[in-house]
C-alpha positions as CSV (number, residue, x, y, z in Angstrom):
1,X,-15.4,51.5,15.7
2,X,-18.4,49.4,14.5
3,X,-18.0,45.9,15.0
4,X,-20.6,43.7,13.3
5,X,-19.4,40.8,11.1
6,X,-17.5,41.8,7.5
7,X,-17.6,39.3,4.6
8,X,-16.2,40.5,1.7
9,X,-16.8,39.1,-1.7
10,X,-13.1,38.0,-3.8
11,X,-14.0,36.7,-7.6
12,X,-10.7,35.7,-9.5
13,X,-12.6,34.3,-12.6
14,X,-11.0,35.6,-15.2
15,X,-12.2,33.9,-18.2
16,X,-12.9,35.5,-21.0
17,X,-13.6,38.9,-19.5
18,X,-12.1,42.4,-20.9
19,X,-9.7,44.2,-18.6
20,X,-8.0,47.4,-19.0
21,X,-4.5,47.9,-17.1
22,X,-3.7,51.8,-17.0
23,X,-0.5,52.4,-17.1
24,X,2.8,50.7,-17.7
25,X,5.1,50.2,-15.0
26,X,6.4,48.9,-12.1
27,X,2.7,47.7,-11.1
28,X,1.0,47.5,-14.4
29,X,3.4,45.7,-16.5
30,X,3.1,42.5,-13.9
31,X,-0.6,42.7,-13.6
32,X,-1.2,42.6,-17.4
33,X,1.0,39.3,-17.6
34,X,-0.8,38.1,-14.5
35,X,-4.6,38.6,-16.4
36,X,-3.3,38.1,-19.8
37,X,-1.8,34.2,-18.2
38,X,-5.7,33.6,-16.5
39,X,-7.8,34.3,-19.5
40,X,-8.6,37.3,-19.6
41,X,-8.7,39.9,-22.9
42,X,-6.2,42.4,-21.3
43,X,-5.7,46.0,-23.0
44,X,-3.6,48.0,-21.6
45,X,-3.5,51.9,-21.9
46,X,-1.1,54.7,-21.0
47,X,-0.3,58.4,-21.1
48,X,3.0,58.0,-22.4
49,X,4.7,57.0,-26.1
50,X,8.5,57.3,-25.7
51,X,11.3,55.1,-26.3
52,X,11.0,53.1,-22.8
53,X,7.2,52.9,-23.2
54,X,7.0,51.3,-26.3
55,X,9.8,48.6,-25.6
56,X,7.4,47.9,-22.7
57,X,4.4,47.5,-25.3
58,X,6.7,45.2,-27.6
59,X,7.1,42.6,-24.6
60,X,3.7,42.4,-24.0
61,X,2.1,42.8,-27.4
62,X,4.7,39.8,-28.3
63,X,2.4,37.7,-25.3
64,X,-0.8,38.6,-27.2
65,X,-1.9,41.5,-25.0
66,X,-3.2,44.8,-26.8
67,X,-1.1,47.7,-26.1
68,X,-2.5,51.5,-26.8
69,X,0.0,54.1,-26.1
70,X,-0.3,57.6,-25.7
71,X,-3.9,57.1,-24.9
72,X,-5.0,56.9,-21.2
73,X,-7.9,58.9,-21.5
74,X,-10.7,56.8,-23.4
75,X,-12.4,53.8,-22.0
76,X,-11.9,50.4,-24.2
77,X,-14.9,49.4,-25.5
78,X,-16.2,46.4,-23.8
79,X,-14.3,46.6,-20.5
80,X,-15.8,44.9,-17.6
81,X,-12.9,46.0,-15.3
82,X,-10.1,48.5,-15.2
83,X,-6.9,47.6,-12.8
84,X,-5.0,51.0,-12.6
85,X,-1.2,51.7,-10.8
86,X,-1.7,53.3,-7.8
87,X,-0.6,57.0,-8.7
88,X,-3.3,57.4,-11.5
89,X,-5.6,60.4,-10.0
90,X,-8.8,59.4,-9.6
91,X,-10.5,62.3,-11.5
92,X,-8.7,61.3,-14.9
93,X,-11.2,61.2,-17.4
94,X,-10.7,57.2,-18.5
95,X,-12.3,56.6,-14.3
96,X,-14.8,59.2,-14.9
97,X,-15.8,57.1,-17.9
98,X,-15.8,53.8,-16.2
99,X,-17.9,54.9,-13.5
100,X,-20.1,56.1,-15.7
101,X,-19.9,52.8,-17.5
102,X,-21.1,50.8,-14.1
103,X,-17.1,49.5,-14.4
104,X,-15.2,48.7,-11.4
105,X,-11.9,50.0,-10.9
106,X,-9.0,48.4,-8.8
107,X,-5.3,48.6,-8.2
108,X,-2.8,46.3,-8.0
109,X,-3.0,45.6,-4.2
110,X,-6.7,45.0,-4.7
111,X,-6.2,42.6,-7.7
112,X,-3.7,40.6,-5.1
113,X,-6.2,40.4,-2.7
114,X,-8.8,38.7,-5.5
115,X,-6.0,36.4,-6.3
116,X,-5.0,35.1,-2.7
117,X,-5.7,31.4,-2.5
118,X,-7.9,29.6,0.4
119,X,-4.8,29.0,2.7
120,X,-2.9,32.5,1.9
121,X,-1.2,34.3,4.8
122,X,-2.9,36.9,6.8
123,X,-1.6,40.2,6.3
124,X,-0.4,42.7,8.8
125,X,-1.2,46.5,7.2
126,X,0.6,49.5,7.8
127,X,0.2,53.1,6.6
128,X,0.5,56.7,7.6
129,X,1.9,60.0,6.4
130,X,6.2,59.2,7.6
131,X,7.5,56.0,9.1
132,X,5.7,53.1,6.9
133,X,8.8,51.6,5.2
134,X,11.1,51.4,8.8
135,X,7.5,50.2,10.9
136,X,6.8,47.4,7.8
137,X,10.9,46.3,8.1
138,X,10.9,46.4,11.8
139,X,7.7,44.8,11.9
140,X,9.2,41.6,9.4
141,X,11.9,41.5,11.7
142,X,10.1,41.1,14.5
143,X,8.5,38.7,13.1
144,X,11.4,36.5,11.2
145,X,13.0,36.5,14.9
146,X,9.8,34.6,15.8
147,X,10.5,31.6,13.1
148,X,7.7,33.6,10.9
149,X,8.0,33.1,7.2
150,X,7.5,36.3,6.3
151,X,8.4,39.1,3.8
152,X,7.9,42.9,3.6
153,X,6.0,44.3,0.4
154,X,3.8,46.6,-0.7
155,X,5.0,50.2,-1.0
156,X,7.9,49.3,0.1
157,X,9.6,48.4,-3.2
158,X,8.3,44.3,-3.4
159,X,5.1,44.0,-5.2
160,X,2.6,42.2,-3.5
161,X,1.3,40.7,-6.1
162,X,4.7,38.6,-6.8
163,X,4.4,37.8,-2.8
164,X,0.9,36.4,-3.4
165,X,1.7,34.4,-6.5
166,X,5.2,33.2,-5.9
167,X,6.2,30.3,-5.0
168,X,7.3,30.7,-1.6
169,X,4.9,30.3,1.3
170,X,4.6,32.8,3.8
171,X,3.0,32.5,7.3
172,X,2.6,35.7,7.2
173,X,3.2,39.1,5.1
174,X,3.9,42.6,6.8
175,X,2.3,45.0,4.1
176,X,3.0,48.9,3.6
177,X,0.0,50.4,2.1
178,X,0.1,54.2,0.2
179,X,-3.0,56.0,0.3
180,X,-2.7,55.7,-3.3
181,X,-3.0,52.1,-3.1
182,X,-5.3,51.7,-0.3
183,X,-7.9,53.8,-2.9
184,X,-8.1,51.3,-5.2
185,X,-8.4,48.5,-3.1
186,X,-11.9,48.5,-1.6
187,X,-12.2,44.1,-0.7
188,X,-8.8,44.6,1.1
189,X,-9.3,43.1,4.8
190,X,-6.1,42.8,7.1
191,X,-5.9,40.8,10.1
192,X,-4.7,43.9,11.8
193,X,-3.8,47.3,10.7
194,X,-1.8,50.6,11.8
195,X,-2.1,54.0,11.1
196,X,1.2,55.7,12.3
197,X,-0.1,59.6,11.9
198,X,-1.8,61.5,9.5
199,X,-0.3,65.3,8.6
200,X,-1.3,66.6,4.9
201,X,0.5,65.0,2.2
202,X,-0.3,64.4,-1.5
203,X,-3.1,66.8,-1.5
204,X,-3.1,67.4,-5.0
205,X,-3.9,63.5,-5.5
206,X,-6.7,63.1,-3.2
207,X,-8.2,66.6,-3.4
208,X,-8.7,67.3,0.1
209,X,-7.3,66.7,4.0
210,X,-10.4,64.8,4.5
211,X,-10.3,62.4,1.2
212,X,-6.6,61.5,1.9
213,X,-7.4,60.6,5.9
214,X,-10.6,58.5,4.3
215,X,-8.3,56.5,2.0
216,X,-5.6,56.2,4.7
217,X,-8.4,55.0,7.0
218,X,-9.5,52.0,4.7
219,X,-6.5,50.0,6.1
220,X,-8.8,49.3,9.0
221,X,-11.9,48.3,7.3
222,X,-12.8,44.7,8.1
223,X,-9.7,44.1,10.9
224,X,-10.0,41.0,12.7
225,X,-8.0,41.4,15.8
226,X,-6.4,45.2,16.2
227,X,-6.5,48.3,15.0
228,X,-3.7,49.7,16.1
229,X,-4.0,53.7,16.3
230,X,-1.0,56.6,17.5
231,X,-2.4,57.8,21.0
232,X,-0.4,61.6,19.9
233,X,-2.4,62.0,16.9
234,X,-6.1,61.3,17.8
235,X,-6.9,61.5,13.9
236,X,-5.6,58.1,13.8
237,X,-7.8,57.4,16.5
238,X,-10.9,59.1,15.1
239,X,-10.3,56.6,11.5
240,X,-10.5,53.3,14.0
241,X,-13.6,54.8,15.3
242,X,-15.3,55.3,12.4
243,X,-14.2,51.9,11.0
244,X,-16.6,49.0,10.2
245,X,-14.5,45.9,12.2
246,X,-15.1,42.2,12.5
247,X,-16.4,41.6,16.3
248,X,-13.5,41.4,18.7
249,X,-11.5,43.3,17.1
250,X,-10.0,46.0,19.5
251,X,-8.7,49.0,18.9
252,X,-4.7,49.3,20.1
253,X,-3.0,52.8,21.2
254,X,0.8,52.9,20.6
255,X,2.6,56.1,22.9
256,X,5.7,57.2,23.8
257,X,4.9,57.9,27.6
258,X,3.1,55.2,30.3
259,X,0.8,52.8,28.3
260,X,-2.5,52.3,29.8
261,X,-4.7,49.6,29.3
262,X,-5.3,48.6,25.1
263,X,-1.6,50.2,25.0
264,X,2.1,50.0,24.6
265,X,4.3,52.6,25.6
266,X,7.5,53.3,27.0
267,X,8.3,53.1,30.8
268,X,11.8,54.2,32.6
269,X,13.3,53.6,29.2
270,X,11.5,50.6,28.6
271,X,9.2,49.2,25.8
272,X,5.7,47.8,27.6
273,X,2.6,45.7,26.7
274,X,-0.5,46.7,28.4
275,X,-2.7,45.5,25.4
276,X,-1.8,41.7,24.6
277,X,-1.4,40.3,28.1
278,X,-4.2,39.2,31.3
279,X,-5.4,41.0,33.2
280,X,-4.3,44.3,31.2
281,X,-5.9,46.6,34.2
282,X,-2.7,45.7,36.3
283,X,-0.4,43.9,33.9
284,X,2.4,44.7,31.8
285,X,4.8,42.8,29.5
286,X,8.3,44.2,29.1
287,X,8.9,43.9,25.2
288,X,12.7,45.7,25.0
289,X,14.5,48.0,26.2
290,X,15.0,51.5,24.3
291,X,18.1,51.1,23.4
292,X,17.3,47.7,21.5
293,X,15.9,50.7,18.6
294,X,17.9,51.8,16.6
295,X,18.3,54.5,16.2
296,X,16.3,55.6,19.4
297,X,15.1,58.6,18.1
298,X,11.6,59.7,19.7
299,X,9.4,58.7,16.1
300,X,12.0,55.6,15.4
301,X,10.7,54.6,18.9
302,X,6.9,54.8,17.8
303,X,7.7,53.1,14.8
304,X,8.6,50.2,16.3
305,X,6.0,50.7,19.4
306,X,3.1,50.4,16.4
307,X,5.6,47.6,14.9
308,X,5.4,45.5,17.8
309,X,1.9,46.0,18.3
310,X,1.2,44.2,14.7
311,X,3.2,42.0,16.0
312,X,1.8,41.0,19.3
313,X,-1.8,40.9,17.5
314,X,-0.3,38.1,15.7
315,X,0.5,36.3,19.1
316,X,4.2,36.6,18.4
317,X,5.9,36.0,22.0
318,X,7.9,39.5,23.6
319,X,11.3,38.2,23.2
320,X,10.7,37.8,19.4
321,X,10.0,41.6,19.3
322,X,13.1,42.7,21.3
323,X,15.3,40.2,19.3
324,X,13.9,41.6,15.9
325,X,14.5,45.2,17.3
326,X,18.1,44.5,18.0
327,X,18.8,42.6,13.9
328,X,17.0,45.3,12.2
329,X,18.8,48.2,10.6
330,X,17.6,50.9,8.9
331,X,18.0,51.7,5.3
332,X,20.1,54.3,4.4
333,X,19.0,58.5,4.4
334,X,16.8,57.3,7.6
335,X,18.4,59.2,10.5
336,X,21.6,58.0,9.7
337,X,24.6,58.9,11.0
338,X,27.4,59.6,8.7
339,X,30.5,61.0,11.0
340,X,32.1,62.3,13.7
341,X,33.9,65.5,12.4
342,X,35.9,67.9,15.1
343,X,33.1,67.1,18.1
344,X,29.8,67.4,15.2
345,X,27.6,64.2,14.3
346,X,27.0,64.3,10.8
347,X,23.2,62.5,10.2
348,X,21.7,62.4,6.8
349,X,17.9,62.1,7.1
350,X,17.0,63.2,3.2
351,X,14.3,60.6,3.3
352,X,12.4,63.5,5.4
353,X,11.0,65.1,2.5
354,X,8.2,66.7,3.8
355,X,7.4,69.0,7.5
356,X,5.8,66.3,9.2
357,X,9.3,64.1,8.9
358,X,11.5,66.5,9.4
359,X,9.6,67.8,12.2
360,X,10.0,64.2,14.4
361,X,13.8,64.3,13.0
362,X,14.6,67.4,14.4
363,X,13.0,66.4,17.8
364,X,15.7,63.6,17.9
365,X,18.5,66.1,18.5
366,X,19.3,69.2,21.0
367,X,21.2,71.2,19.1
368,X,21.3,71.6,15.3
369,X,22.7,72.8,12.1
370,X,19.9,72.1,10.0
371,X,20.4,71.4,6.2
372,X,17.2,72.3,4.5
373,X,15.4,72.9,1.2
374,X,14.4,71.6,-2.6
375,X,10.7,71.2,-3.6
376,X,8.3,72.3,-1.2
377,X,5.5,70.2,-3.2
378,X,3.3,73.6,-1.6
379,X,4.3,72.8,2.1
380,X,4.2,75.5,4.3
381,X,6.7,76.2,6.9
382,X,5.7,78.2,9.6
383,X,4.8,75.4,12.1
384,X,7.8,73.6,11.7
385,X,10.3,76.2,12.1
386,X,8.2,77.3,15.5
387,X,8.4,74.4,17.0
388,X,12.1,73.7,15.8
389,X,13.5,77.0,16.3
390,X,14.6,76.0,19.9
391,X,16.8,73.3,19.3
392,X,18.6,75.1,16.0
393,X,22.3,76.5,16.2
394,X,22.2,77.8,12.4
395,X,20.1,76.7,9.0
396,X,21.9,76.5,5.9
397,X,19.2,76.3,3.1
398,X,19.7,74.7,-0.6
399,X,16.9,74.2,-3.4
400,X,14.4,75.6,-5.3
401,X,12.3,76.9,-2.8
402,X,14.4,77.6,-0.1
403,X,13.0,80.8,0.3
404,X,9.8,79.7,2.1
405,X,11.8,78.2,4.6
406,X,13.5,81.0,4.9
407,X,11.2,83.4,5.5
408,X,9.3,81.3,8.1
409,X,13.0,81.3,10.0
410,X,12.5,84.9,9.8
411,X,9.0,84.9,11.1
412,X,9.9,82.7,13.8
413,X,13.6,81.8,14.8
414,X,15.3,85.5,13.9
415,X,18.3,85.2,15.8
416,X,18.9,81.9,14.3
417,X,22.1,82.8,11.6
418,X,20.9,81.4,7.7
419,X,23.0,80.6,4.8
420,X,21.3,80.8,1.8
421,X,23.0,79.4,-0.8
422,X,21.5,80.6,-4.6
423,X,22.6,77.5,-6.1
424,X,20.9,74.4,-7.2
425,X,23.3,72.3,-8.7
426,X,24.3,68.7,-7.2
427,X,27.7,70.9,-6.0
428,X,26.1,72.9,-4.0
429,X,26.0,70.2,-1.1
430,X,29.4,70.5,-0.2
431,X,29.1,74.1,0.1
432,X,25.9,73.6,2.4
433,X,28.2,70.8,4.5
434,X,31.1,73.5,4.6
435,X,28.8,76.1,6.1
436,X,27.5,74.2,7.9
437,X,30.6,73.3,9.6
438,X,31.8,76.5,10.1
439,X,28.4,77.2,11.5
440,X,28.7,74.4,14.3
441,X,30.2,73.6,17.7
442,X,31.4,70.4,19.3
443,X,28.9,69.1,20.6
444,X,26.1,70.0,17.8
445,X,24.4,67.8,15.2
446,X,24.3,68.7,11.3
447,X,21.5,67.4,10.4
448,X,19.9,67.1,6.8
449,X,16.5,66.9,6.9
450,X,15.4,69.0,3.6
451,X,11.6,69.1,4.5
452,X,10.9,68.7,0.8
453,X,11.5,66.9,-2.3
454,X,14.7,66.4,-3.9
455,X,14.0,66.7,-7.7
456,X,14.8,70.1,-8.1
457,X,18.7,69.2,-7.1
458,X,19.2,65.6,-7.6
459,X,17.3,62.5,-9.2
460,X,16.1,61.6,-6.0
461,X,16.3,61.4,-2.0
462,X,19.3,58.9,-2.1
463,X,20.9,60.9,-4.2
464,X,20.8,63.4,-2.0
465,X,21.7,61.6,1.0
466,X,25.1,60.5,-0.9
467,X,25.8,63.6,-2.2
468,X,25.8,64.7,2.0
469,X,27.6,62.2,2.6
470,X,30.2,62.1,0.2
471,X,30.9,65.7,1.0
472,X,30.9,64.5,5.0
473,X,33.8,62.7,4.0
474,X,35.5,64.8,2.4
475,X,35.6,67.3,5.1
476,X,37.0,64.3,7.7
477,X,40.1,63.7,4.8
């Protein structure tokens, strides 16, 4: 952790210069409008040339912005900067050609950051492989119950661009960051950050283990007060090491056993402060009590653990962090329970779409009936099912590549009965909740936590979730 003084240079001049937005979208469509209204000459190219794309182009070409379509492989001529949406690779040959060119290339988040004004609200950055969206909404509540004006945005669905040019004023912003994102935003510098964990995850973007930890590490680059780091995975602890800080920033370990000092942690089923209080060699604040967490699940629990250490950076008081604990609730398909059918807790967690998340949800429970499978996005399951195989009653398994799972069950859990249901259509979810009734005992949990992607099934994880759910009910009618 090298602490030495960061400045970083933020230009929002505009005028007259040539910028190329890549891609249409969610990100680029607001960012075009946003360069186009400050004088700049925007062009904007992208991949695509159907139906929805070019109604997109007719809105903007209608404002006086140049739209090429079907085209997001050459380099304009004349562009002094390109502002890309995050999930453009960064091997694609129009970045090849502006870094050839000597042209800078940011993403929305990094455009944001040019465009802050002198007064604009700190931000409070969060990123990690599972857990960003809950930690960023716990973290906002925490910080509303302190009389904060505050939103969450980022990756979380509100685009941080509209927070920093809106109209409303925030005291402060609690910011999820994708490692997408966080690549194409080199001036970005938070008043504190958190990494939650790092497990391997949109490999095929970054290229390697190493390049995605790198870009997930950026979040800490130029930290004024904490880095806040997971004290079980010390590769969150190694990116706050190798960090460039402003002095007196301190690094901040968040774990689920005794805290010690520069930590919070839990003790006899309470939530402790051993980082932001005097005297921290003998002292703790209690913050809340376990139960305030909901649901207190073991990872739910760290997420708020890193959530409230954000928050106690920012000097919010401890009875703001248990009273945002207790308002916040989690979206749905996050470890939530459905039902109670015959003595079995239903609990859809399809937002665990990859190992590492359905790893901590399976750790939440004793005894399970898991509902797995879909897109395995080249996950292998081997670790998961040995650490798992304990706590699992039976395994019914849907999907596409259901298979791998399966034969990891055989590797590892043998005795543990499978269903494998050679289906993928959306029906095929009531089957998997039927045997997995049949498959359970009062007492047990069915749990759905696919360990993969959805796509192969249904449009997308909430989809999926309802789908379990729908056929939860039906088995209570």
């Amino acid at each position: 952790m090298g602490s030495r003084k960061v400045t970083s240079t933020v230009s929002a001049d505009f005028q007259g210069k040539h910028v190329t937005v890549a891609g249409l979208g969610v990100s680029g469509i607001p960012a075009a409008k946003v360069l186009h209204a400050r004088g700049a000459l925007v062009t904007v190219v992208n991949d695509g040339d159907d139906a929805r794309a070019r109604e997109q182009a007719a809105e903007l070409e209608a404002l006086g912005i140049t739209v090429r379509l079907g085209d997001g492989a050459t380099l304009p001529e004349g562009t002094d900067l390109i502002v890309t949406a995050p999930g453009w690779k960064p091997d694609k040959p129009l970045f090849e050609a502006a870094r050839a060119a000597g042209v800078e290339i940011w993403g929305d988040v990094e455009l944001a950051w040019r465009l802050r004004g002198p007064d604009a609200a700190p931000w409070l950055a969060i990123t990690g492989t599972n857990g960003k969206t809950t930690t960023t909404q716990m973290l906002a509540s925490i910080l509303k119950a302190a009389g904060l004006r505050t939103a969450a945005v980022g990756n979380i669905g509100v685009s941080v661009l509209d927070a920093v040019l809106g109209e409303e004023q925030y005291d402060v912003l609690a910011v999820e960051l994708s490692s997408y994102q966080l690549h194409w935003a080199p001036s970005l510098r938070a008043h504190s950050a958190a990494v939650l964990n790092l497990a391997p995850d949109h490999l095929d973007w970054h290229g390697s283990m190493e390049a995605y930890a790198r870009d997930k590490g950026r979040v800490y680059e130029g930290n004024r007060v904490a880095c806040v780091y997971n004290v079980a995975d010390k590769a969150t602890e190694d990116l706050v090491r190798e960090a460039d800080v402003e002095e007196g920033c301190r690094a901040i370990g968040f774990t689920l056993g005794s805290p010690g000092p520069s930590q919070l942690g839990v003790v006899d089923g309470i939530l402790v402060d051993r980082a932001f209080v005097e005297n921290r060699q003998k002292n703790a604040q209690e913050l809340a009590e376990v139960s305030d967490v909901n649901p207190p699940a073991p990872h739910n629990i760290a997420n708020a653990l890193a959530a409230a250490a954000l928050a106690r950076a920012f000097g919010v008081p401890a009875k703001a962090v248990r009273d945002g604990l207790r308002a916040f609730t989690p979206d749905a398909h996050r470890i939530a329970h459905v039902a109670d059918v015959d003595g079995v807790a239903y609990v859809d967690d399809s937002k665990a779409t990859n190992t590492h998340a359905a790893e901590a949800s399976l750790a939440a429970y004793e005894s399970i009936v898991w509902i797995a499978g879909g897109l395995a996005k080249g996950a292998s399951f081997d670790e998961l099912v040995a650490k798992s195989a304990k706590r699992l009653r039976g395994v019914v398994l849907i999907g596409a590549d259901r298979a791998l799972i399966r034969e990891a069950l055989a590797r590892h859990a043998p005795e543990v009965p499978v269903v494998d249901l050679d289906r993928t259509d959306t029906g095929a979810m009531l089957q998997a909740v039927t045997e997995a009734k049949r498959l359970a005992r009062p007492g047990d949990t069915v749990l759905l936590a696919p360990a993969c992607a959805s796509m192969d099934m249904f449009t997308n994880y909430n989809k999926r979730g309802d789908a379990f759910a729908e056929a939860v009910r039906e088995l209570g009618s």
